[in-house]
C-alpha positions in Angstrom: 53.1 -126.5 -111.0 51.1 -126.1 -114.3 52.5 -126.9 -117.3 53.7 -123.9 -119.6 52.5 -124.4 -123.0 53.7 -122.5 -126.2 52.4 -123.2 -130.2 53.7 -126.1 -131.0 55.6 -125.6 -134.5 55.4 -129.1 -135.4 54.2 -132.1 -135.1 57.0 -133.6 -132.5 57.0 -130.5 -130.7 52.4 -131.1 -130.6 53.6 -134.8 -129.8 55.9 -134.3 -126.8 53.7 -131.0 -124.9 50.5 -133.8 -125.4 52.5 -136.7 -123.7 53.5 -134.1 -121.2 49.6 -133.0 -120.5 48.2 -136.5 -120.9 50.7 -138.0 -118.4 50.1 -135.0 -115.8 46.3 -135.1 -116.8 46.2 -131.6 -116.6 42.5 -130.3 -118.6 44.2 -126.8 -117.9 47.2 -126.7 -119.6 45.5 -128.6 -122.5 42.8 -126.8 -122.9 45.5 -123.8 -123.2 47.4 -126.0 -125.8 44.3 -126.6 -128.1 43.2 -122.9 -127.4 46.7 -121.8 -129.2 46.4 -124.4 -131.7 45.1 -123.6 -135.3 42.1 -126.6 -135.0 43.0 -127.1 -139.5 46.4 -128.3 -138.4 45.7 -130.6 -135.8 45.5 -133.4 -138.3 49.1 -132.4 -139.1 50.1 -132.2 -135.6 48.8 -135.5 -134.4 49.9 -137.3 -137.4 49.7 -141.0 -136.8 49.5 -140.6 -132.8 45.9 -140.2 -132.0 44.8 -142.8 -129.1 41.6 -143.3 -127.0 43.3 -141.4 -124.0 44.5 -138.5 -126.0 41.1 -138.0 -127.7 39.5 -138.3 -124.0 41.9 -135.2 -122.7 41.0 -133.0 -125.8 37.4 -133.6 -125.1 36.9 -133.1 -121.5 39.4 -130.0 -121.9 37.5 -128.5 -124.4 34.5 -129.5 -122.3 35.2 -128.0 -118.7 37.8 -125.0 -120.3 36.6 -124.0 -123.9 33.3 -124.6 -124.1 31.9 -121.9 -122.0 33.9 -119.5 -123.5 34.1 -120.1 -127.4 31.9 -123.1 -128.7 33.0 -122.3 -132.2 36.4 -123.3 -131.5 35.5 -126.5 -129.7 33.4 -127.4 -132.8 36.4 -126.7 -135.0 38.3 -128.8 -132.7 35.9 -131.8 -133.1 35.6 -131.6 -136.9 39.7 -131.2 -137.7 40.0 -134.2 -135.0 37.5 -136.0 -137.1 39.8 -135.8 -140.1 42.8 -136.9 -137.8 44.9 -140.2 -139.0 43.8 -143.4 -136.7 40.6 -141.0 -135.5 37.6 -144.2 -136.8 39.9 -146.7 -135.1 40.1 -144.6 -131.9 36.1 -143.6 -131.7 35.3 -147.5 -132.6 36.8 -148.5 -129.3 36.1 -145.7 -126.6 34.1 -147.5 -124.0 30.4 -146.6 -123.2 31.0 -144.2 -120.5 33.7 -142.3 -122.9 31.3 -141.8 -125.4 28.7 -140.5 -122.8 31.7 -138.0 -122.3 32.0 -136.7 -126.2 28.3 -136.7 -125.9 28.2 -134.1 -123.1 30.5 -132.2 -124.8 28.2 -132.5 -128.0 25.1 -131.5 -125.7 27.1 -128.1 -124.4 27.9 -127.0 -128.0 23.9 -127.5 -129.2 23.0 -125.4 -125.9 25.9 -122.5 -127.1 24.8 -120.4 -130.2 27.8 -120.0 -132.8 28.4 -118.9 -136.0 31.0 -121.4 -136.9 28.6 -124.3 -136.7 24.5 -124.8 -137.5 22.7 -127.4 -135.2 22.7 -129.6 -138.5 26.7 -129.4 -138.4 26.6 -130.6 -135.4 24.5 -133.5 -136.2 26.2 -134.7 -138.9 29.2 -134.3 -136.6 27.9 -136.6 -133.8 27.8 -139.4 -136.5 31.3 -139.2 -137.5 31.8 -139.8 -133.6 29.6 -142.7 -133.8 26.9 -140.9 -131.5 
C-alpha cells in the first residue's frame, strides 16, 4: 500500500506525512512529498525536526526518484535543506557510509546539466555537506 501524499500546508502537517514515510521507508512516497514541496519552504517545514535518518530518506529519494528526472529540483532541495534548523549538527554526525550516500547523490547532479545550478554551485554545496 503506498502512502498517499498531499502538500503539506504546514509544518505539523510536513512533520507527521515525514514520520509516516520514514517509519514505512518508503523512497516513493517521499520522493512524491519533496517533488510537491516548494524546496524555499522546507526550512519552514522541518522546523527544529531535522535528524540523520530524515536527511538519509530525502537524499536517497531524491537520488533513486528525482534525480533522473529533474536535477534542478534535487539541487534546490539540497541547498534549502542546507539552511534547515539542526542541519550542521545532523551532517557532523552521519557515519562514513552515509556521507558516501550524499556524495552519490552529489556525483549524479554534476553528471545532469541544469540551469538551476553551475558545477561551482555544486561545489560550494558539497562543503556545506562537509564533503
Amino acid at each position: 500500500e503506498k502512502l498517499r501524499v498531499s502538500a503539506p500546508s504546514n509544518a505539523y502537517d510536513f512533520g507527521q506525512i515525514v514520520n509516516a514515510v520514514n517509519a514505512t521507508k518508503d523512497k516513493a512516497a517521499c520522493a512524491d512529498l519533496l517533488t510537491i514541496t516548494d524546496p524555499k519552504i522546507l526550512p519552514v517545514l522541518l522546523s527544529n525536526k531535522l535528524e540523520g535518518e530524515i536527511l538519509l530518506i530525502f537524499i536517497q529519494s531524491l537520488e533513486h526518484y528525482v534525480a533522473g528526472k529533474d536535477p534542478g529540483l534535487v539541487y534546490q532541495h539540497l541547498f534549502y535543506l542546507s539552511k534547515a534548523e539542526r542541519f550542521k549538527v545532523v551532517v557532523a554526525l552521519l557515519s562514513k557510509n552515509e556521507k558516501e550516500e550524499v556524495q552519490q547523490l552529489f556525483g549524479l547532479l554534476s553528471e545532469s546539466q541544469s540551469d538551476q545550478y553551475s558545477l561551482e554551485d555544486l561545489e560550494s554545496l558539497k562543503k556545506v555537506y562537509e564533503l
